[in-house]
NUTORLUM-354708 format. One line per 8 residues: number of its first residue (from 1); their letters; for each residue x, y, z of C-alpha. Coordinates in steps of 0.02 Angstrom, whole numbers, plus 32768, in hexadecimal, padded with zeros to 4 digits. Last residue first. Layout:
NUM = A = X Y Z  ... .
***
This chain:
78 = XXXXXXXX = 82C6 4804 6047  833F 4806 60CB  83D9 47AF 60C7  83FB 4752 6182  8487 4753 61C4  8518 46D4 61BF  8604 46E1 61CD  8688 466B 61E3 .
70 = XXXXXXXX = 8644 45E0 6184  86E6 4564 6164  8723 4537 60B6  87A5 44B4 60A3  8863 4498 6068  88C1 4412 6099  8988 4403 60AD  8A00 436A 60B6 .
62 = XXXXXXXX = 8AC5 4381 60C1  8ABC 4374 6186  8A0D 439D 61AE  89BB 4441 6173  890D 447A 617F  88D4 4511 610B  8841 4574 6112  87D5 45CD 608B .
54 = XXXXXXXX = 8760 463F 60F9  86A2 4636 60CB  860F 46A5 60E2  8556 4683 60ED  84C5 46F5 60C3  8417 46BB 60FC  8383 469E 60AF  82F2 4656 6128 .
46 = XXXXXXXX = 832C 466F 61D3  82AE 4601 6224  8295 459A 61B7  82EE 455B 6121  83A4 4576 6117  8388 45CF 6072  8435 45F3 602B  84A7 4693 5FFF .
38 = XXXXXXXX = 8563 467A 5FE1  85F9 46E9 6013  869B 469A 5FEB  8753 46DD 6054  87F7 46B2 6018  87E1 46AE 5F51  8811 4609 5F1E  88BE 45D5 5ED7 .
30 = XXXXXXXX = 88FB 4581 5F77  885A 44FD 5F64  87C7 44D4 5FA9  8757 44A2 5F1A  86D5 4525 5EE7  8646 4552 5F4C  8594 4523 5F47  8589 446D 5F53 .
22 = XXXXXXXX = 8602 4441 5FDE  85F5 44D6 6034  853B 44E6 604E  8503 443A 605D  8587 444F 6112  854B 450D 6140  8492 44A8 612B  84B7 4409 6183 .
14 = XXXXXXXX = 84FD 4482 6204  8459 44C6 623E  8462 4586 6236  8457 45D7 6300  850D 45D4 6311  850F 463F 6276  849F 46CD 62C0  8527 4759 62BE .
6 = XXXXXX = 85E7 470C 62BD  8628 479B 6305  85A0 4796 637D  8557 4837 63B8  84B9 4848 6348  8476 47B9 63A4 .
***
């Protein structure tokens, strides 16, 4: 598993990466840093893991949104 880029983040339930974003990180916005690391307990069983974010940006015509995606999970031992 040690071979994905994205280590064991397909394996985290997406309710979780979801929770995650909206209540631990600050608003999406252009003045954010571009990359958030956050550490959560996805329950079992990975236990804690480390997630990180990527600030993206989706443009259509003169409309943009910002939002965090989860790039990046392993596990944080204790």
């Amino acid at each position: 598993m040690q071979d994905e880029p994205n280590g064991i983040l397909p394996l985290i339930l997406g309710d979780v990466i979801g929770r995650t974003s909206r209540e631990m990180l600050p608003t999406p916005s252009a003045g954010q840093p571009a990359e958030q690391v956050v550490e959560v307990d996805s329950g079992r069983p990975h236990g804690l893991v480390r997630i990180k974010y990527r600030l993206m940006r989706h443009r259509h015509g003169k409309s943009e949104n910002w939002f965090w995606t989860a790039v990046h999970a392993e596990r944080v031992d204790a």
